[in-house]
Residue frames as a rotation matrix with the C-alpha (Angstrom) as fourth column:
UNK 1
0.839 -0.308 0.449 10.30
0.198 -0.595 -0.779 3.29
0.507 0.742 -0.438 -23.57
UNK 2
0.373 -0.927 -0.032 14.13
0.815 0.311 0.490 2.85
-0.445 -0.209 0.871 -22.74
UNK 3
0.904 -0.330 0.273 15.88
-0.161 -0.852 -0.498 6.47
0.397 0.406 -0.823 -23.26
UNK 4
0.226 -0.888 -0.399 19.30
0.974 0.210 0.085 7.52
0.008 -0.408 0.913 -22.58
UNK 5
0.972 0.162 0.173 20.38
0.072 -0.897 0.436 10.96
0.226 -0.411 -0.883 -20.51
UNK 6
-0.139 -0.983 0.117 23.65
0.875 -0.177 -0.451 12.42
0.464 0.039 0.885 -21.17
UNK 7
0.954 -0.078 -0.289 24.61
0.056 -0.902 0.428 15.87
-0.294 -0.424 -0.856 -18.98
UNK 8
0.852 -0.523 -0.030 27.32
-0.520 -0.852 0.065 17.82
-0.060 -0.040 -0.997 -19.08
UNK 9
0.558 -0.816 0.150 30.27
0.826 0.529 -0.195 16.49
0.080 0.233 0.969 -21.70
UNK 10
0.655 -0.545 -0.524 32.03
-0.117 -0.758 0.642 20.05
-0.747 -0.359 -0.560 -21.62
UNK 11
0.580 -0.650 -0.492 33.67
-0.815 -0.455 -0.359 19.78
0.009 0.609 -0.793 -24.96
UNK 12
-0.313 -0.699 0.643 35.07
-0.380 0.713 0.590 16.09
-0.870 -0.060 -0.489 -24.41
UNK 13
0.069 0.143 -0.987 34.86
-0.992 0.112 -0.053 14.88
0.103 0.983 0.150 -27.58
UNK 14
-0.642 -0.432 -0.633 36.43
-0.471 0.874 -0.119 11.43
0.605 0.222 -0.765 -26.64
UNK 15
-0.901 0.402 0.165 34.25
-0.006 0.369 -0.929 11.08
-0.434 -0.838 -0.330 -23.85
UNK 16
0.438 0.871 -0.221 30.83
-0.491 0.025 -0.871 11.65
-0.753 0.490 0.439 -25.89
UNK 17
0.294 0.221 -0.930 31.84
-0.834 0.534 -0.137 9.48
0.466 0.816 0.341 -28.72
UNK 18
-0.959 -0.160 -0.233 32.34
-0.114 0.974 -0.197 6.32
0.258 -0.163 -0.952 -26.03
UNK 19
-0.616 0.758 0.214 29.25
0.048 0.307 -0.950 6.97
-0.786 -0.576 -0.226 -24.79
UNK 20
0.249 0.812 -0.528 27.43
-0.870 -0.052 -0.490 7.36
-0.425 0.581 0.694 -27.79
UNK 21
-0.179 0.195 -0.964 28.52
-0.717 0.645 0.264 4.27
0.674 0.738 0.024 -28.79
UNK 22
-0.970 0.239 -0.052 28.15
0.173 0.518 -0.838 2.62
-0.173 -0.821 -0.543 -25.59
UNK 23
-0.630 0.760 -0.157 24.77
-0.375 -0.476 -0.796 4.25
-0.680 -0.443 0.585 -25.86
UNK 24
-0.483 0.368 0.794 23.69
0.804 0.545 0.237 2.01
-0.346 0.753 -0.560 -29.27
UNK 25
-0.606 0.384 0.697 20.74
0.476 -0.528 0.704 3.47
0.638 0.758 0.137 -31.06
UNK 26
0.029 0.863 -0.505 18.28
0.979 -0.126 -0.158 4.88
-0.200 -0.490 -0.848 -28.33
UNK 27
0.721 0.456 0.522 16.81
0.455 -0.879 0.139 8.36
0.523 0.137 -0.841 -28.00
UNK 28
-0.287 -0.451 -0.845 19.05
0.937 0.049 -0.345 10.86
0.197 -0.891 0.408 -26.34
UNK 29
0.766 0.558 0.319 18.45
0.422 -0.812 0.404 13.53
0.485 -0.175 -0.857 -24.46
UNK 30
-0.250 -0.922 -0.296 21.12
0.863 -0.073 -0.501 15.96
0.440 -0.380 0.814 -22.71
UNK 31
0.843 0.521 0.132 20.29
0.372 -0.743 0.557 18.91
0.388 -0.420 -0.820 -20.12
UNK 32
0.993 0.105 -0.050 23.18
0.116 -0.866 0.487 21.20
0.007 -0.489 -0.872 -20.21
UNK 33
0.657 -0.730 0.189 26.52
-0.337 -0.060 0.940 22.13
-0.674 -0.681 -0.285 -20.34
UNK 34
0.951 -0.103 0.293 27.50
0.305 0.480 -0.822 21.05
-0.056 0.871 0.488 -24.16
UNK 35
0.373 -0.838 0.398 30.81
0.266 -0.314 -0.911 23.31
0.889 0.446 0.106 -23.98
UNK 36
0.437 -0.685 0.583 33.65
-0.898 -0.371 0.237 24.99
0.054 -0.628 -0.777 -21.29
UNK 37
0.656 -0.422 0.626 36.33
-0.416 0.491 0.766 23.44
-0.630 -0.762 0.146 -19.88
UNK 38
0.108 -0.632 0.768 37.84
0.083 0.775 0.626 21.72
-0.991 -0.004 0.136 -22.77
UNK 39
-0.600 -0.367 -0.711 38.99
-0.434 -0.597 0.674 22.68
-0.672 0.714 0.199 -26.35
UNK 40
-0.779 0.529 0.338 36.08
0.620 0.566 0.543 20.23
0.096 0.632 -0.769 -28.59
UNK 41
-0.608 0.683 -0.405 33.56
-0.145 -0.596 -0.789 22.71
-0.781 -0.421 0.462 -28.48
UNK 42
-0.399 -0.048 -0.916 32.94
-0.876 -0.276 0.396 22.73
-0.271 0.960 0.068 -32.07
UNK 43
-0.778 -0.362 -0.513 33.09
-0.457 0.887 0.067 18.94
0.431 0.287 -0.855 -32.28
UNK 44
-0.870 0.487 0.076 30.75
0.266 0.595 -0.758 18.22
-0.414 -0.639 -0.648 -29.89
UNK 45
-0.394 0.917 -0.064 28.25
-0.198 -0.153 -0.968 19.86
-0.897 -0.369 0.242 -30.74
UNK 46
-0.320 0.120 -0.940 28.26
-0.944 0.046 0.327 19.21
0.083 0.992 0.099 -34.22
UNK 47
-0.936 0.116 -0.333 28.15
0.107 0.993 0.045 15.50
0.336 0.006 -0.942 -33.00
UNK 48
-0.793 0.601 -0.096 25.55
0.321 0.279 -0.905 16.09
-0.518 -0.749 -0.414 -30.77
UNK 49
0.039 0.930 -0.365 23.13
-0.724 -0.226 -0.652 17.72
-0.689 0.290 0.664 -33.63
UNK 50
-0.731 -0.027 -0.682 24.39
-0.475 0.738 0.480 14.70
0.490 0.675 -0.552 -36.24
UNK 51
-0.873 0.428 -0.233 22.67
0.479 0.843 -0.245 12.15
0.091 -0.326 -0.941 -33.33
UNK 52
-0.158 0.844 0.512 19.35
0.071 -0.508 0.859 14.96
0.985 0.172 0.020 -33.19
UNK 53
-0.563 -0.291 -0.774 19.88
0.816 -0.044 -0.577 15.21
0.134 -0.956 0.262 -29.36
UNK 54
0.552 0.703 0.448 17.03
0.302 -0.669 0.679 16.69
0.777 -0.239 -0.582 -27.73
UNK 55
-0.164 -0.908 -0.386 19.02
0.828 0.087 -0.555 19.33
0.537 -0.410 0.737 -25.41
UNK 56
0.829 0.500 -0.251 18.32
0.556 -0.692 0.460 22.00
0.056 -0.521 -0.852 -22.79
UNK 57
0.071 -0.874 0.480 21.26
0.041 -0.479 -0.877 24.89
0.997 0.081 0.002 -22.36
UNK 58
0.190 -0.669 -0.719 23.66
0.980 0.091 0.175 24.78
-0.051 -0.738 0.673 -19.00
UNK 59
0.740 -0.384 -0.553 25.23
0.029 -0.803 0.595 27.76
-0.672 -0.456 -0.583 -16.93
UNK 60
-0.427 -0.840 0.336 28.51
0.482 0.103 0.870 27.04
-0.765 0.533 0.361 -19.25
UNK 61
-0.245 0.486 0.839 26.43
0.965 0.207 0.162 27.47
-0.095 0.849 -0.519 -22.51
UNK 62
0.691 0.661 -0.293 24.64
0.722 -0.651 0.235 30.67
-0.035 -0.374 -0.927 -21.12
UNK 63
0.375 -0.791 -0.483 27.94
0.425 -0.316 0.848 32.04
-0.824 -0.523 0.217 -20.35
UNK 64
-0.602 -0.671 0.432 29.45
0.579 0.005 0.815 31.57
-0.549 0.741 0.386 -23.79
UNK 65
0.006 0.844 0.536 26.56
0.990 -0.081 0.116 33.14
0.142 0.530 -0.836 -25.15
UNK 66
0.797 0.585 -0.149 26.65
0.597 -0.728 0.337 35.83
0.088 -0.357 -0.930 -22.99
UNK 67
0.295 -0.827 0.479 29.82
0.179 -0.444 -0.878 36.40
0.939 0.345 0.017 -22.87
UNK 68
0.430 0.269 0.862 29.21
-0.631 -0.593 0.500 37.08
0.646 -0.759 -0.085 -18.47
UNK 69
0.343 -0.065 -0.937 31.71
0.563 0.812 0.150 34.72
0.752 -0.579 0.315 -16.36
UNK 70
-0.159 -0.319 0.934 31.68
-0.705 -0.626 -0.333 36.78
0.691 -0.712 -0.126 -13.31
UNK 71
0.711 0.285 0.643 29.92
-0.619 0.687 0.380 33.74
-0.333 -0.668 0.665 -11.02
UNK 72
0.958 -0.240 -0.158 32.70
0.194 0.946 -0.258 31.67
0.212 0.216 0.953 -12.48
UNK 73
0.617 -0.774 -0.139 36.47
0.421 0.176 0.890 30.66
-0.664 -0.608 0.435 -10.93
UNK 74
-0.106 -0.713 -0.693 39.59
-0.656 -0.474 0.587 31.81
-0.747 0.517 -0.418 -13.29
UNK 75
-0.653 -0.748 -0.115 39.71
-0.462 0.274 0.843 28.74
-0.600 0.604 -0.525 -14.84
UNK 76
-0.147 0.820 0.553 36.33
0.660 0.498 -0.562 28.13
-0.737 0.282 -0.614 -15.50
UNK 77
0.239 -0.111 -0.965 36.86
0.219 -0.962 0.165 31.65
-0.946 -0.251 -0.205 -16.63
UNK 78
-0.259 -0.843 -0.472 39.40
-0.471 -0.316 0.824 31.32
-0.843 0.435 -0.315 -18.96
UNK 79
-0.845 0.284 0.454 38.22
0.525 0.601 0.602 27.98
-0.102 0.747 -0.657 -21.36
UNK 80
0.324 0.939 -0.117 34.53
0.636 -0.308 -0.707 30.20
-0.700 0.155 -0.697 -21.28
UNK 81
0.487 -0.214 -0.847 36.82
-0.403 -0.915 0.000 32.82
-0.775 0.341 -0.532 -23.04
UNK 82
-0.718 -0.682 0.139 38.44
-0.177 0.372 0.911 30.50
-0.674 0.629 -0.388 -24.95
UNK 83
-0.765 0.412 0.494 35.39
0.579 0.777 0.248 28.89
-0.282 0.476 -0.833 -26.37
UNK 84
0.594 0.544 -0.593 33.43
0.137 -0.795 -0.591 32.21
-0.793 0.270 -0.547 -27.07
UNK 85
0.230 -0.754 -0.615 36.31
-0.523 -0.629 0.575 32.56
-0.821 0.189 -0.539 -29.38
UNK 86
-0.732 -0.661 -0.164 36.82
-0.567 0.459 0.684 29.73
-0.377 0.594 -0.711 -31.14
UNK 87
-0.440 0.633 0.636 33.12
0.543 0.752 -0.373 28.61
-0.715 0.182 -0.675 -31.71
UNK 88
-0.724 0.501 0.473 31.38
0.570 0.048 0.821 28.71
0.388 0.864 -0.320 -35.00
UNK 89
-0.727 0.679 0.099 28.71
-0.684 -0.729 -0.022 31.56
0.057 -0.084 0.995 -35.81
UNK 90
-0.303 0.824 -0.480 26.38
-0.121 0.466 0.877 28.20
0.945 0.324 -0.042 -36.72
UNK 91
0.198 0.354 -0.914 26.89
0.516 0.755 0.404 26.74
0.833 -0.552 -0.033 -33.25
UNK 92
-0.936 0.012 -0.352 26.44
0.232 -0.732 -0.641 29.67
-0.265 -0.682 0.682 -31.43
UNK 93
-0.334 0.933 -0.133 23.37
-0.942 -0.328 0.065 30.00
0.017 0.147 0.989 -32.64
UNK 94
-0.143 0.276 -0.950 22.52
0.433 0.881 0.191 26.21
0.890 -0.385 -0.245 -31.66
UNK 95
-0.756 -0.367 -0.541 23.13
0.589 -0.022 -0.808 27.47
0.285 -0.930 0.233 -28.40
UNK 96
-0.963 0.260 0.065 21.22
-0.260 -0.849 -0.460 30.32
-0.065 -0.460 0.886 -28.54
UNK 97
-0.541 0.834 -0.109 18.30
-0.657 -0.339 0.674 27.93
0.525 0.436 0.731 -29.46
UNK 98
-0.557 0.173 -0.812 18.15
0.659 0.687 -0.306 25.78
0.505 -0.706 -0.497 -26.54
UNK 99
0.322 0.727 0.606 15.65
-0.153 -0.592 0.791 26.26
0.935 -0.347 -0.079 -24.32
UNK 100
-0.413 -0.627 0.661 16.02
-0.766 -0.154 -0.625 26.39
0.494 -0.764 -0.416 -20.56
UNK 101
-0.614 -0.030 0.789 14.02
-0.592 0.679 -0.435 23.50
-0.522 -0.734 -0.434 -19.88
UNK 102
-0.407 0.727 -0.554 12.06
-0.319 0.455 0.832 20.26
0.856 0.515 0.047 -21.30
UNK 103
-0.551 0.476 0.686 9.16
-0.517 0.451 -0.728 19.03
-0.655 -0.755 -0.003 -20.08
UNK 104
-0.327 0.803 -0.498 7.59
-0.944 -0.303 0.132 16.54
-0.045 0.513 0.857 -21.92
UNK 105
0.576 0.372 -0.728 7.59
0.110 0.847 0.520 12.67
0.810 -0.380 0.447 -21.53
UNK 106
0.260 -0.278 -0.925 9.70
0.943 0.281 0.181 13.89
0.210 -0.919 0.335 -18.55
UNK 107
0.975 0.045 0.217 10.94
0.069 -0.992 -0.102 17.07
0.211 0.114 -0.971 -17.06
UNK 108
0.218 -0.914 -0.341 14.91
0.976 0.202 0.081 17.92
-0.005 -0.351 0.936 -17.70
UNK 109
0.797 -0.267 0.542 16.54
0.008 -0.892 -0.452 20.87
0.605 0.365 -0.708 -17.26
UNK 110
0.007 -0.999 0.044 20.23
-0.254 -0.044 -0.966 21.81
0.967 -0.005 -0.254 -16.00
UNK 111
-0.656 -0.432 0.619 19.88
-0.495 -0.373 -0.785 23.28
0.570 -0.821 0.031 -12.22
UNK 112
-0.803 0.594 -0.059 16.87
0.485 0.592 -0.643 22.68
-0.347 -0.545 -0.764 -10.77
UNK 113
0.235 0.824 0.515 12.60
0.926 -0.351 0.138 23.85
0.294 0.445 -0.846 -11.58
UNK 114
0.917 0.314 -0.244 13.11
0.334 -0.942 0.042 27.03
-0.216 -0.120 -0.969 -9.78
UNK 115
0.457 -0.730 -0.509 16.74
-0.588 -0.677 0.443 28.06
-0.668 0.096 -0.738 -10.69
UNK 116
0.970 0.088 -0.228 17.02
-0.240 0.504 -0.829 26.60
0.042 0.859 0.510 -14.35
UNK 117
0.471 -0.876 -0.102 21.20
-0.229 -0.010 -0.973 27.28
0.852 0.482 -0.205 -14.41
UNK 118
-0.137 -0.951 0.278 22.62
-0.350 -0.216 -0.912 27.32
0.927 -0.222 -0.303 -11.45
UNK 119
0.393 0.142 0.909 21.26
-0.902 0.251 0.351 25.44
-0.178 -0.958 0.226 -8.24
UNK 120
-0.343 -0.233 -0.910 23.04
-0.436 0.898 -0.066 22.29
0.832 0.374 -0.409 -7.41
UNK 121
0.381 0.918 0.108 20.88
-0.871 0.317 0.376 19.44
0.311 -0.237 0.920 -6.28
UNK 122
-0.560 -0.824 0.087 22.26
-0.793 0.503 -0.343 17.02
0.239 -0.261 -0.935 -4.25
UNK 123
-0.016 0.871 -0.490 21.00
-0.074 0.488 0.870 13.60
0.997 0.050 0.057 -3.51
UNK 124
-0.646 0.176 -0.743 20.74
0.763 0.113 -0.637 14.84
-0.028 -0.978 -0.207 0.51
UNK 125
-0.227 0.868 0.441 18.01
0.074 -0.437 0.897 17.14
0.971 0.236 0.035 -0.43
UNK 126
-0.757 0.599 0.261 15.37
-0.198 0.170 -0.965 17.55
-0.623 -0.782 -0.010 1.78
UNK 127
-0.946 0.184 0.267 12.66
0.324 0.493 0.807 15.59
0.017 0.850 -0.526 0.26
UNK 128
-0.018 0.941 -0.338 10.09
0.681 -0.236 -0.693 18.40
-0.732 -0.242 -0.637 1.12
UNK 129
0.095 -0.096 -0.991 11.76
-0.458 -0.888 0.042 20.89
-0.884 0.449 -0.128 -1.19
UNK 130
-0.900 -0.427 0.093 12.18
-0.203 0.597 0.776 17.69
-0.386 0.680 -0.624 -3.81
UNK 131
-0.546 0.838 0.012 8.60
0.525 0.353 -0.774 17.54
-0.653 -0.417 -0.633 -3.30
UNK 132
0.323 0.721 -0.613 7.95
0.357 -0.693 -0.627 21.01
-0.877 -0.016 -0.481 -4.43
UNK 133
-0.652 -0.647 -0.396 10.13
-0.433 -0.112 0.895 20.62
-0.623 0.755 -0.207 -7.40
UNK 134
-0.879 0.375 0.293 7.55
0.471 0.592 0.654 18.09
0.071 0.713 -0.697 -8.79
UNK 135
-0.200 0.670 -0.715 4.52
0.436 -0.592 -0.677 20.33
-0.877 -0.448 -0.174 -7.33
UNK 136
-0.064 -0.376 -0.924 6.02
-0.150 -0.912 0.381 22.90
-0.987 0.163 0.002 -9.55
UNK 137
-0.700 -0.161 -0.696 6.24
-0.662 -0.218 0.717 21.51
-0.267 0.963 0.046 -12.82
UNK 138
0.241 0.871 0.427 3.55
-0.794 0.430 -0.429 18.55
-0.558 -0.236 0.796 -12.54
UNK 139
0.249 -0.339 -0.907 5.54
-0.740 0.538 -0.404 16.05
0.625 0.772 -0.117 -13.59
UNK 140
0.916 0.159 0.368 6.16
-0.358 0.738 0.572 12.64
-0.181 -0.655 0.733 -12.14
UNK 141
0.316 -0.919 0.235 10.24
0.947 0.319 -0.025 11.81
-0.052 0.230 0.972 -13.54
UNK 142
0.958 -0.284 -0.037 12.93
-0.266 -0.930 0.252 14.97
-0.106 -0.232 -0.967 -13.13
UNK 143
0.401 -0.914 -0.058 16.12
0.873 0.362 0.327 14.94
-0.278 -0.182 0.943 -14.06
UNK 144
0.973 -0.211 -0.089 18.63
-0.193 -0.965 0.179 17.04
-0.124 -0.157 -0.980 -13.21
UNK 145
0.499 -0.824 0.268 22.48
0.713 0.214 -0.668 17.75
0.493 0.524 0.694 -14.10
UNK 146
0.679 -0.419 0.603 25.21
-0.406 -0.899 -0.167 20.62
0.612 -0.132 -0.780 -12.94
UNK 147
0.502 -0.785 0.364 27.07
-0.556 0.029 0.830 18.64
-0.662 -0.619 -0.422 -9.87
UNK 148
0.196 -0.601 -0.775 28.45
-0.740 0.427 -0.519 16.62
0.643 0.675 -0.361 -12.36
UNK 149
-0.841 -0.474 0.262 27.69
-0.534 0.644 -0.548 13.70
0.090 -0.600 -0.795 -9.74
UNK 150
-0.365 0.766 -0.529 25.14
-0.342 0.419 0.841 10.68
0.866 0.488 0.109 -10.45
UNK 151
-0.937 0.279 0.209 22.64
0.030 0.661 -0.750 9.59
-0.347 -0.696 -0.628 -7.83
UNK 152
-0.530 0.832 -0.163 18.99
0.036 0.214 0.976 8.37
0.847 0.512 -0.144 -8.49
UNK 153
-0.926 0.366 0.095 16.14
-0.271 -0.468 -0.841 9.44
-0.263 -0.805 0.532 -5.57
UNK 154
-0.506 0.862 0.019 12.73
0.617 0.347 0.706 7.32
0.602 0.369 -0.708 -5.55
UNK 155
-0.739 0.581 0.342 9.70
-0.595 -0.324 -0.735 9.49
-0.317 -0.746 0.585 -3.70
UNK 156
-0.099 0.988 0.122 6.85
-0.303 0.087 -0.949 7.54
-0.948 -0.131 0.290 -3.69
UNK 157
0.758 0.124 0.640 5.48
0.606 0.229 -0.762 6.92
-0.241 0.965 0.098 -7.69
UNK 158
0.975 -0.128 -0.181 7.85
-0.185 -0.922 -0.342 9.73
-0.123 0.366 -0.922 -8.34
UNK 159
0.327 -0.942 0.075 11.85
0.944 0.330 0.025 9.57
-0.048 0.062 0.997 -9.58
UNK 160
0.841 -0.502 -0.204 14.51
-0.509 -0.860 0.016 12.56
-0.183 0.090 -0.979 -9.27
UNK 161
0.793 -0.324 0.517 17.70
0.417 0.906 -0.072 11.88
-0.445 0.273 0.853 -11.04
UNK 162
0.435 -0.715 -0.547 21.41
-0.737 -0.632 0.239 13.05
-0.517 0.299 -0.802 -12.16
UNK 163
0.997 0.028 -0.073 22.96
-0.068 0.772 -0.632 11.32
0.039 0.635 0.771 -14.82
UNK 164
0.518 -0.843 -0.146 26.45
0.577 0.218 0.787 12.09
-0.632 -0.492 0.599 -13.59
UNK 165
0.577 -0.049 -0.815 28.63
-0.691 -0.562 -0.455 14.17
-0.436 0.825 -0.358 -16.35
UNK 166
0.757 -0.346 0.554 30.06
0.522 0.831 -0.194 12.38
-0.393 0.436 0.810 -19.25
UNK 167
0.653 -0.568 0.501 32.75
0.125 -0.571 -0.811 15.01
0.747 0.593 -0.302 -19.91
UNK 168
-0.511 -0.858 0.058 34.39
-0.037 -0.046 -0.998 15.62
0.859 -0.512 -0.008 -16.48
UNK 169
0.395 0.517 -0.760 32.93
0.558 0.522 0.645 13.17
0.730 -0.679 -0.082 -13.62
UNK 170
-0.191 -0.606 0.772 33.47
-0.415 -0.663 -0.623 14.50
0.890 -0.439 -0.125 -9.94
UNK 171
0.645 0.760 0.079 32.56
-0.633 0.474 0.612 11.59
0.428 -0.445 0.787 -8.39
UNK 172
0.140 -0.730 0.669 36.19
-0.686 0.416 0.598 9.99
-0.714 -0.542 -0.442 -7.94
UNK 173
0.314 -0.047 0.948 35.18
0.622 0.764 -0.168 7.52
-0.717 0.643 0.269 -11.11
UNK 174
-0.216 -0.609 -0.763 36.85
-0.083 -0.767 0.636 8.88
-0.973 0.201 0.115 -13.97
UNK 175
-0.873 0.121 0.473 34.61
0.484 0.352 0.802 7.44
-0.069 0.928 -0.365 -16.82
UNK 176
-0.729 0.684 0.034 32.50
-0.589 -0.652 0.477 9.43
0.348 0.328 0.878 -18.73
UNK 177
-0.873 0.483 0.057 28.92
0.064 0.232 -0.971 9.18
-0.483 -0.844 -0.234 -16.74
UNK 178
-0.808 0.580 0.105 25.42
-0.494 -0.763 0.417 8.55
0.322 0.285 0.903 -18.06
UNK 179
-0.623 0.455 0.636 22.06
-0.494 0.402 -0.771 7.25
-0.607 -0.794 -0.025 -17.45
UNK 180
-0.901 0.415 -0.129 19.35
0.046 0.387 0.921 5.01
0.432 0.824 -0.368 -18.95
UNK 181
-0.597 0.781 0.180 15.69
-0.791 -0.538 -0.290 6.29
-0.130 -0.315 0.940 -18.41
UNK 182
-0.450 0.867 0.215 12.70
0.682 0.177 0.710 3.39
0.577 0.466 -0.671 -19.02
UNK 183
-0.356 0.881 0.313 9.45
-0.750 -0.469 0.467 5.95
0.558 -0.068 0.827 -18.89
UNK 184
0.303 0.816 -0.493 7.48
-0.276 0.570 0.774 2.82
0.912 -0.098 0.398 -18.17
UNK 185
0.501 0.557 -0.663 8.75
0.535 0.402 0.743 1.75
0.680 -0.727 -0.097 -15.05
UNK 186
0.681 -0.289 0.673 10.23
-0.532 -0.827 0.183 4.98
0.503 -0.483 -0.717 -13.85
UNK 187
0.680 -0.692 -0.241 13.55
0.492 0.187 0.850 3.40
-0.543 -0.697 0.468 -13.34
UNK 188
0.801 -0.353 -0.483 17.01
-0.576 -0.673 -0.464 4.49
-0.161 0.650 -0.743 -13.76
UNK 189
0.850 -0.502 0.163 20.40
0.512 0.859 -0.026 3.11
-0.127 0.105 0.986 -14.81
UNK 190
0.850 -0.349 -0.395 23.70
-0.481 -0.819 -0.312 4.90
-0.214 0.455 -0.864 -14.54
UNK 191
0.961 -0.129 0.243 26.21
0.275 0.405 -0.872 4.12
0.014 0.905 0.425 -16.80
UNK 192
0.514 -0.714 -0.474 30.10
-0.377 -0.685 0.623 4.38
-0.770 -0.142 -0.622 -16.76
UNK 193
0.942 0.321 0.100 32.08
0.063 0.123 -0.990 4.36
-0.330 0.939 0.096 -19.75
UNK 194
0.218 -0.952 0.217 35.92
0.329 0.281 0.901 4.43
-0.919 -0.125 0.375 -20.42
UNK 195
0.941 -0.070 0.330 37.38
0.262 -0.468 -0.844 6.79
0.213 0.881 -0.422 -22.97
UNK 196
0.181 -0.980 0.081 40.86
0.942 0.150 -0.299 8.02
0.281 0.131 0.951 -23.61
UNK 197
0.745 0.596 -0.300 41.47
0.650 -0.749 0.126 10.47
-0.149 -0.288 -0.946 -21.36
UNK 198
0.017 -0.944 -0.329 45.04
0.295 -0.310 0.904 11.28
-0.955 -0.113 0.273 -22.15
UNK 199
-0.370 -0.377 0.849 44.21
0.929 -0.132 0.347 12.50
-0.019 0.917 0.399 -25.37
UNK 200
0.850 0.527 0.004 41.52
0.416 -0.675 0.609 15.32
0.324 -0.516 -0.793 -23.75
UNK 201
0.668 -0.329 -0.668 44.48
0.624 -0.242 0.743 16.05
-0.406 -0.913 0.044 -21.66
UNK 202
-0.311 -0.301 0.901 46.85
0.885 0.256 0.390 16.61
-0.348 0.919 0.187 -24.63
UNK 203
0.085 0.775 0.626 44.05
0.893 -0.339 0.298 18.34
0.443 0.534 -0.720 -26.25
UNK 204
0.808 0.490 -0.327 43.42
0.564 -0.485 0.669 20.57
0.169 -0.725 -0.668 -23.52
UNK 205
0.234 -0.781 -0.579 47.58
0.535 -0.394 0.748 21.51
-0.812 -0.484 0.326 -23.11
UNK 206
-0.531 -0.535 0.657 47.79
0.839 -0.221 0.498 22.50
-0.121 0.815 0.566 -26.99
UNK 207
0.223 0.700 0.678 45.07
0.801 -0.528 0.281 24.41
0.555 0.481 -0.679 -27.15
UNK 208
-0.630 -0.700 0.337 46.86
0.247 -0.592 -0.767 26.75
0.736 -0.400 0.546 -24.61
UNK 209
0.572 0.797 0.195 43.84
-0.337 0.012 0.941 26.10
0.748 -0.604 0.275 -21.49
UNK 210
0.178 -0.482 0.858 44.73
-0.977 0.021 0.214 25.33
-0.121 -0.876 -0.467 -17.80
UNK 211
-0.420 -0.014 -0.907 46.43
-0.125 0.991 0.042 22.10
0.899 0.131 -0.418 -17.50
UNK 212
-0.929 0.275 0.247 44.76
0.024 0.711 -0.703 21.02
-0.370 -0.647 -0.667 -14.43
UNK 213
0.087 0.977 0.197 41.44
-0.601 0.209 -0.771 20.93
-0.794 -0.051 0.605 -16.46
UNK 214
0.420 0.059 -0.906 42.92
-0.471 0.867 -0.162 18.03
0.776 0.495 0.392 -18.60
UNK 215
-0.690 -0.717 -0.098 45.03
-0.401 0.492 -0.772 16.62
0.602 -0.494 -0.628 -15.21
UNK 216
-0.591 0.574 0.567 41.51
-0.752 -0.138 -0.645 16.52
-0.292 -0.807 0.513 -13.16
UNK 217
0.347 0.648 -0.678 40.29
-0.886 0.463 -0.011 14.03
0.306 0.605 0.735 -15.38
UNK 218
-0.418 -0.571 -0.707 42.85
-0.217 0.818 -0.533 11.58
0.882 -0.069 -0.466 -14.75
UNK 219
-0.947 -0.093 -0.309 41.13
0.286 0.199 -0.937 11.49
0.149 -0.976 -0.162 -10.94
UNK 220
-0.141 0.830 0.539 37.38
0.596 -0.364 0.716 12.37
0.791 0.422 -0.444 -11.89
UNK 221
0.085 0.633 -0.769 37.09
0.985 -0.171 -0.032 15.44
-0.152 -0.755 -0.638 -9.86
């Protein structure tokens, strides 16, 4: 069984419609982070319930919901305030029906098991506290999402995984990032994808948001 694991698109619209077609017909799944940063809020997520995307909710998400960006920079700040604002009553309430975590043919969820939103997981762990991540939820595949940077981490029978973000990479690669899951032999694949990023940018200056969070794209960080 051959899935595909999107994370954090932030509202790129152009970037989630290369990868969904890059992505053909498989299942997807996405843990987190569906809006901020960029002015598609609306768009995306509408796309993302057209494809039935099974989807966990992100520190961004939370935010808009709540309405709380004190843990967040100005300009993460600001597009959170934008996009409380300008999203639909429906898709706010999408949001508000994610759950913080799946666990079922695999366990996904934004941060990490013990701090659903907000731990980032790097792949220099220590692979005793990776350990107790799988302890924790009995599962044998994890994936995780938030640095918005892709690495894959065999233990033993066990896999830990980031699918990279397909809205705004920070990895130096500037194409939208994702992964391909097979269940059966617990492997991964990450994916890079090429989308138009000068229209995001664009996007991102009309809508009256910081321009360096359409200029950072151009340099995925």
């Amino acid at each position: 069984m051959r899935v595909a694991v999107i994370a954090d698109i932030h509202s790129n619209l152009p970037a989630l419609e290369a990868v969904l077609e890059d992505i053909g017909e498989a299942r997807i799944y996405s843990n987190g982070d569906l809006v901020g940063y960029n002015p598609y809020s609306n768009e995306v997520i509408e796309l993302v319930k057209k494809h039935n995307v099974i989807c966990t909710l992100g520190n961004h998400d939370y935010a808009v919901l709540t309405g709380d960006t004190a843990w967040f920079n100005p300009t993460a700040a600001k597009a959170l305030k934008w996009t409380r604002e300008n999203l639909s009553k429906e898709n706010m309430e999408f949001l508000a029906s994610l759950p913080f975590f799946y666990s079922t043919e695999f366990y996904m969820v934004h941060g990490s098991p013990r701090n659903h939103l907000d731990e980032y997981v790097t792949d220099d762990y220590p692979a005793e506290v990776l350990g107790e991540f799988f302890d924790q939820i009995g599962r044998a595949v994890i994936c995780l999402a938030h640095t918005h940077v892709p690495f894959v981490k065999g233990l033993g029978k066990r896999l830990l995984f980031n699918s990279g973000s397909v809205g705004q990479p920070r990895d130096l690669d500037a194409r939208a990032s994702y992964a391909v899951l097979d269940l059966e032999q617990r492997r991964v694949e990450i994916k890079r994808v090429k989308y138009d990023i000068e229209m995001v940018v664009e996007a991102v200056i009309d809508a009256g948001l910081p321009s360096i969070l359409g200029y950072r794209l151009r340099e995925g960080k």
